[in-house]
C-alpha positions in Angstrom: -59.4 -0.9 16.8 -57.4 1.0 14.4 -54.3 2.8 15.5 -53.7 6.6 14.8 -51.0 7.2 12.3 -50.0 10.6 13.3 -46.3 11.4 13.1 -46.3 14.4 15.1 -43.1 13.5 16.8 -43.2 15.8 19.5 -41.2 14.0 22.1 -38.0 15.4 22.7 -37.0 13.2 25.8 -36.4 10.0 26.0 -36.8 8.0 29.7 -35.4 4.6 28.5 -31.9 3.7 28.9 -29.7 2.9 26.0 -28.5 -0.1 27.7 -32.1 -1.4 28.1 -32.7 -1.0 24.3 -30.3 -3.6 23.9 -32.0 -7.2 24.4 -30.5 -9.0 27.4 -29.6 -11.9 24.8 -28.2 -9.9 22.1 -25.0 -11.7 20.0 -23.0 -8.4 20.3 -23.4 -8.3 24.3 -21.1 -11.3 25.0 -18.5 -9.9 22.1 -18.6 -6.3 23.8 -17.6 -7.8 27.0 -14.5 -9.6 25.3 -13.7 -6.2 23.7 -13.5 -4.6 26.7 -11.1 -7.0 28.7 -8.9 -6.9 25.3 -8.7 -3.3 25.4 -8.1 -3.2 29.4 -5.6 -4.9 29.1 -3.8 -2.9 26.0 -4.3 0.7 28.3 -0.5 0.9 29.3 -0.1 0.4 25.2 -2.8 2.9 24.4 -1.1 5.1 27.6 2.0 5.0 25.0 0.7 6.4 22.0 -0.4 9.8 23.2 0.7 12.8 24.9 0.3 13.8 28.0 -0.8 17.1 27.4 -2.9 18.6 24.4 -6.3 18.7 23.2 -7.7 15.3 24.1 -8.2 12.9 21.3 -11.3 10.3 20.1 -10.9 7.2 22.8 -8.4 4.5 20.8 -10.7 2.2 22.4 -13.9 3.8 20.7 -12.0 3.5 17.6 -11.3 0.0 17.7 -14.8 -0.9 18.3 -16.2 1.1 15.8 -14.2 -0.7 13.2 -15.2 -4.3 14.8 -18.9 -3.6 13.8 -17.4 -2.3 10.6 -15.9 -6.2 9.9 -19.3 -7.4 11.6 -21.6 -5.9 9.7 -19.7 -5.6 6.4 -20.1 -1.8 6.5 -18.4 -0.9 2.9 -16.9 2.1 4.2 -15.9 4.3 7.2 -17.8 7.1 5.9 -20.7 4.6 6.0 -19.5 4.0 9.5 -19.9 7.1 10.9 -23.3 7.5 8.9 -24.7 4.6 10.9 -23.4 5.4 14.3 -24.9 8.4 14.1 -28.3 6.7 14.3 -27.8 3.2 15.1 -28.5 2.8 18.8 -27.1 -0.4 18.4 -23.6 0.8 17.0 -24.0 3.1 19.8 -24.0 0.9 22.7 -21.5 -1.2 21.5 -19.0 1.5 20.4 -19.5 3.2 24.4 -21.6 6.3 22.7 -24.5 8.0 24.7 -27.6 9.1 22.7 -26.5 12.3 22.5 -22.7 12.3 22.0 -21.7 13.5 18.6 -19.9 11.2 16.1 -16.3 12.3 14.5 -15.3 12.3 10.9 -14.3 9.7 9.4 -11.1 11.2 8.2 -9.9 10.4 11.8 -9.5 6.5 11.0 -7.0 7.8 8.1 -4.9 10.1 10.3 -4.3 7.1 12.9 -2.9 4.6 10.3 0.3 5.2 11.4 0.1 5.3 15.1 -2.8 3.4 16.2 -4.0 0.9 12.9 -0.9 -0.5 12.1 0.4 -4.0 12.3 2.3 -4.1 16.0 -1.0 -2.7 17.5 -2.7 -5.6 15.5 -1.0 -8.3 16.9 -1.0 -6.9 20.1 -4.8 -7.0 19.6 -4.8 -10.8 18.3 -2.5 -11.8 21.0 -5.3 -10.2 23.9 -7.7 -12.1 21.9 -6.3 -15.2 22.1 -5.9 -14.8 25.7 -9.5 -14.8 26.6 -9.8 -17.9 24.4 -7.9 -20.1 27.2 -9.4 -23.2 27.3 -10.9 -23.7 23.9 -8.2 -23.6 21.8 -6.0 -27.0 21.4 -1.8 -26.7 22.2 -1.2 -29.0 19.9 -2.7 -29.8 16.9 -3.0 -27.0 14.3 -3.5 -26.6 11.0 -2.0 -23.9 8.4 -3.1 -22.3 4.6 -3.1 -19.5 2.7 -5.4 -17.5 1.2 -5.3 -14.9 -1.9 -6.3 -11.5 -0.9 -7.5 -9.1 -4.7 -5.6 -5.9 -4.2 -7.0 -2.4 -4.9 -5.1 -2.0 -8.0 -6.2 -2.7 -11.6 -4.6 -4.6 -14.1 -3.5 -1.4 -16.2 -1.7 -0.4 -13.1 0.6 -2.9 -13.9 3.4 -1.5 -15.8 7.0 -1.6 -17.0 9.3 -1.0 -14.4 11.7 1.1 -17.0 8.9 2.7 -18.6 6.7 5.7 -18.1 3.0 6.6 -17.9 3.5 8.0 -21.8 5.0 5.1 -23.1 4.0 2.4 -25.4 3.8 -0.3 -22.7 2.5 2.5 -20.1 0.0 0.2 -19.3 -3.0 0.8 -22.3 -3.3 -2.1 -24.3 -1.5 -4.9 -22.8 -2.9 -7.9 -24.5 -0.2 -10.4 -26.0 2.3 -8.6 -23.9 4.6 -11.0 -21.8 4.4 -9.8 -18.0 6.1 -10.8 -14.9 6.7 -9.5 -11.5 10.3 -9.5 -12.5 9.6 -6.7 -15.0 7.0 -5.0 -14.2 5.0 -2.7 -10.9 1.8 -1.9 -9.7 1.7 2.1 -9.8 -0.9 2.1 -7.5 0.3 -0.5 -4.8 3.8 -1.4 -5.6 3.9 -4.1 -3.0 1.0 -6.3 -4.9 2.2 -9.1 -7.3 0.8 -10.6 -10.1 -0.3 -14.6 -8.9 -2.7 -16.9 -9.4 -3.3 -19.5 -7.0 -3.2 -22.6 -9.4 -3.1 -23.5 -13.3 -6.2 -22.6 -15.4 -7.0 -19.3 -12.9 -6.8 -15.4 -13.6 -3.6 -13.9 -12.4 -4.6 -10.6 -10.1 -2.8 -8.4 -8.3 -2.9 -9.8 -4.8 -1.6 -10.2 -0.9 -1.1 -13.6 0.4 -3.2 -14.0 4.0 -2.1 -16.8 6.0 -3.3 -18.1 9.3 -2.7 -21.2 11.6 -5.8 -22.6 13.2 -6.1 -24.8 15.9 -7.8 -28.4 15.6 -10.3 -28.8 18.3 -12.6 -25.5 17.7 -11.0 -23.9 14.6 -10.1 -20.4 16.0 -7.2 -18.7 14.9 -4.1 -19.3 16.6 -1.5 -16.9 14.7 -2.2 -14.4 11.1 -0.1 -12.8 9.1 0.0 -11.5 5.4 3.1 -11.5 3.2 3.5 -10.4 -0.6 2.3 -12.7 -3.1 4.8 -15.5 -4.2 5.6 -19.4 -5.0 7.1 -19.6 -1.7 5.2 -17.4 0.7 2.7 -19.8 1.9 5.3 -22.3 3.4 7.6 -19.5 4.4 4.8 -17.7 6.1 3.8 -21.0 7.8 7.2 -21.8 9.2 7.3 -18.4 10.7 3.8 -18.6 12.6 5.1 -22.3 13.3 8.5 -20.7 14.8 6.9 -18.1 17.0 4.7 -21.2 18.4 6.9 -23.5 19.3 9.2 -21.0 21.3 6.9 -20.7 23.7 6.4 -24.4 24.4 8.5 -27.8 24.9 6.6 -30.7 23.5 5.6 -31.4 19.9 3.0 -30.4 18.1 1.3 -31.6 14.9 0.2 -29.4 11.8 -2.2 -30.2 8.4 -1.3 -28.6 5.5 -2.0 -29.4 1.7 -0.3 -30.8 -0.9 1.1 -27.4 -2.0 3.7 -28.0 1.4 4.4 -31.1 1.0 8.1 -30.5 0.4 11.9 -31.4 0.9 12.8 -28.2 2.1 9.4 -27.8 4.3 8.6 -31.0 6.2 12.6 -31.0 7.6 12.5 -27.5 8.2 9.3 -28.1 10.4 10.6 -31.1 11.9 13.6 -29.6 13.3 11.3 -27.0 14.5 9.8 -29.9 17.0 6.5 -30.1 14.7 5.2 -33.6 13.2 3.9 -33.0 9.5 1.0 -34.0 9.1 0.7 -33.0 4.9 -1.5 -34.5 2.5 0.9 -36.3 0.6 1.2 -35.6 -3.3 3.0 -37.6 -5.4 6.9 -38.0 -5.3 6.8 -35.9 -2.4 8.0 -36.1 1.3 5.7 -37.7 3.2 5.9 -41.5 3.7 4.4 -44.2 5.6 6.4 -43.3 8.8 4.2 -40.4 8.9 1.0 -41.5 7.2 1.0 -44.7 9.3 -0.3 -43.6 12.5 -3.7 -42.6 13.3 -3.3 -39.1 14.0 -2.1 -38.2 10.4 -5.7 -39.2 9.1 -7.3 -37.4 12.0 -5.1 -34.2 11.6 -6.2 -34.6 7.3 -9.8 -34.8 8.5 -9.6 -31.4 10.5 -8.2 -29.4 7.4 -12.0 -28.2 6.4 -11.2 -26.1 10.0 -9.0 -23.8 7.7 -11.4 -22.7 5.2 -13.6 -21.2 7.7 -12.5 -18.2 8.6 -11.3 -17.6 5.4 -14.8 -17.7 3.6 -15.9 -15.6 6.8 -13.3 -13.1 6.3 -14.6 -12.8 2.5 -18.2 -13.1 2.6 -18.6 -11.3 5.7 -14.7 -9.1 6.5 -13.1 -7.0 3.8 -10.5 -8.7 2.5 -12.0 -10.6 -0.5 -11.4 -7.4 -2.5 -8.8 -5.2 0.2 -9.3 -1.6 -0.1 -6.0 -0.4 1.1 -2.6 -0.4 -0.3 0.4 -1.4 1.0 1.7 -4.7 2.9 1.8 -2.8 5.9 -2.1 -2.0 6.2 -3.3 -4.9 4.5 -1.4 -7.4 7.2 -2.9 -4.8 9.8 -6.5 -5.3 8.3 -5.6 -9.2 8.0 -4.9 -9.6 11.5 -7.3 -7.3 12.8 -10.0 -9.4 11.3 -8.9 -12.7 12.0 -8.9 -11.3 15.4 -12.8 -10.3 14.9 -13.4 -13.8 13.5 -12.0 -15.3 17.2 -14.1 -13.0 18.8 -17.2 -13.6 17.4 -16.7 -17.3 18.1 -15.7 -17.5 21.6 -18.7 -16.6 23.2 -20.5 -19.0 21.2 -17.9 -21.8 22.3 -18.3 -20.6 25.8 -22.2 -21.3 25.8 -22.1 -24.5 24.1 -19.4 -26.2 26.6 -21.6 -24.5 29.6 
C-alpha cells in the first residue's frame, strides 16, 4: 500500500530523547567519552580563564567540541559550524546541546583566540589526550617529519621589505624578479616564508608542521609548528625529542629521512640519549655501527607511520591550505588537530586489542 505524502508537520513535541537518536554504535560515542575525560581533567585550567563574577559565558568545553566536529567533518567554516548545529541533532549531542538550546555566533570562536584557542591551551589539550592513550602508544621507538602547511597569503602579498604598497616592486608584476625571505614580507602574514619542500616544486608561502609519532600504533606523541626554513625540521625535531627524553631514563630510537641525516643532527640527538635510526643518504652520518643491527631496518620500515596523520590532517583537518595567520594560531590549529587525529584513533585501537 502506498504511503500518504502529506507534509502537514503538525507536531510540535517530540517524546524521543536526543540521546536515543544517536545509534548505540555510533563512531562519535566512543570519541565523546574521551572528550569528556580530556576536558575534566582541564576544569581547574578552564576555572583560570574566567571570572568569578559577570555575565556567564558559552561553556569552554562546548567550544572545544564544536570545533572537534569542525576538524571531523571538514566543516569549511565556523559560520558553517554554527549553521549545522543549529539543526544537526548529531552535532548536537556531541557538542552537550539540548534540542531546544539556541546556538551562539560564530564571532565568539574569534573573540577567544587569545584566551582560550591559543597554543598553551593546545598542548594542554594534546598532553590530556595522550593521557587516555596509556597503553597503546610505544615509549620507545618513535618516528619524526615535517610537513608543509600553504599559508593564507598570496603570492602578491609578498613584497619588498623597503618598499611600499605604491611602488614599483609593491607586489604587481613580479615575474623575473629575484625574491628571498631575506628581502622581502608577506603583508598579509608576516610570519609565512617563501619554501619549497625540494628541487623542481613551487615555492609558497607556508608553516612548517612537525610531529613525532610513536612506532607500534602511529599516534602522535608530540606536535608543533615553526616558521618555514632549511633548518626547522631538524630543529623542531630535537625539541620534541628534548621534551621526551626528560621525562624518561632509558634510550629511545627515532626514524627520520634522509633530509636529517646530518653532522650536527645525529650527535645532537645522541647526546640527547636517542639512537638514530636515519635513512642514510650519501656522505652522510650514518654508518654501519648504526645500520648494522636489526632494529635500524625495523625502525626504517615504520616510517610510512608518519605520513598518516599528515594526509589525514589534509584531506580531512584544515591545514592543507591554513586559514589563519600568524605562527601563533597556526601551531594552535596544528596541535589542536593532531590532537583530533589521536582521538579519533584510540577508540578504534581500544576495540581491536579487546
Amino acid at each position: 500500500m502506498r504511503g500518504d505524502d502529506q507534509q502537514l508537520q503538525s507536531g510540535l513535541f517530540s517524546y524521543v530523547a536526543l540521546e536515543d537518536r544517536i545509534p548505540a554504535d555510533h563512531p562519535l560515542r566512543g570519541v565523546r567519552r574521551l572528550v569528556d575525560a580530556v576536558l575534566t581533567g582541564m576544569c581547574k585550567d578552564f576555572d583560570g580563564l574566567y571570572s568569578k563574577v559577570g555575565r556567564p559565558s558559552i561553556a569552554p568545553e562546548r567550544l572545544l567540541r564544536a570545533l572537534l566536529l569542525q576538524v571531523f567533518y571538514s566543516v569549511r567554516s565556523e559560520r558553517l559550524l554554527m549553521e549545522q548545529l543549529n539543526y544537526n541533532l548529531l552535532f548536537r549531542w556531541f557538542v552537550g546541546l539540548e534540542i531546544d538550546d539556541g546556538v551562539w555566533n560564530h564571532a565568539v570562536f574569534s573573540k577567544n583566540r587569545d584566551r582560550l584557542l591559543n597554543q598553551d591551551l593546545a598542548q594542554k589539550f594534546f598532553a590530556q589526550v595522550k593521557q587516555q592513550a596509556a597503553g597503546l602508544m610505544s615509549d620507545e621507538h618513535f618516528t619524526v617529519d615535517g610537513t608543509l602547511i600553504e599559508a593564507w597569503a598570496g603570492q602578491k602579498s609578498f613584497r619588498r621589505k623597503d618598499d611600499d604598497e605604491a611602488s614599483p616592486g609593491g607586489g604587481g608584476d613580479f615575474h623575473g624578479e629575484l625574491r628571498s625571505n631575506q628581502t622581502h614580507s608577506s603583508s598579509t602574514d608576516p610570519d609565512a616564508r617563501l619554501y619549497k619542500k625540494s628541487a623542481g616544486q613551487e615555492a609558497k608561502l607556508s608553516y612548517l608542521g612537525h610531529t613525532l609519532v610513536e612506532n607500534r600504533n602511529g599516534l602522535i606523541a608530540a606536535a608543533m609548528t615553526t616558521q618555514a626554513d632549511g633548518t626547522a625540521e631538524r630543529d623542531a625535531a630535537l625539541l620534541m625529542l628534548h621534551a621526551l627524553t626528560k621525562r624518561r631514563s632509558g634510550r629511545i630510537t627515532t626514524g627520520a629521512d634522509k633530509a636529517y641525516d646530518t653532522r650536527d643532527f645525529v650527535s645532537t640527538v645522541r647526546e640527547l640519549g636517542v639512537t638514530p635510526h636515519v635513512a642514510r643518504r650519501q656522505n652522510g652520518t650514518i654508518d654501519e655501527r648504526t645500520s648494522r643491527h636489526p632494529g635500524y631496518a625495523i625502525s626504517l620500515s615504520k616510517r610510512w607511520l608518519v605520513e598518516k596523520p599528515f594526509g589525514w590532517l589534509k584531506q580531512i583537518g584544515p591545514l592543507k591550505k591554513v586559514k589563519l595567520r600568524g605562527l601563533a594560531k597556526v601551531d594552535w590549529l596544528f596541535v589542536f588537530c593532531c590532537a583530533a587525529f589521536n582521538l579519533i584513533r584510540i577508540p578504534k585501537l581500544r576495540a581491536q586489542s579487546a
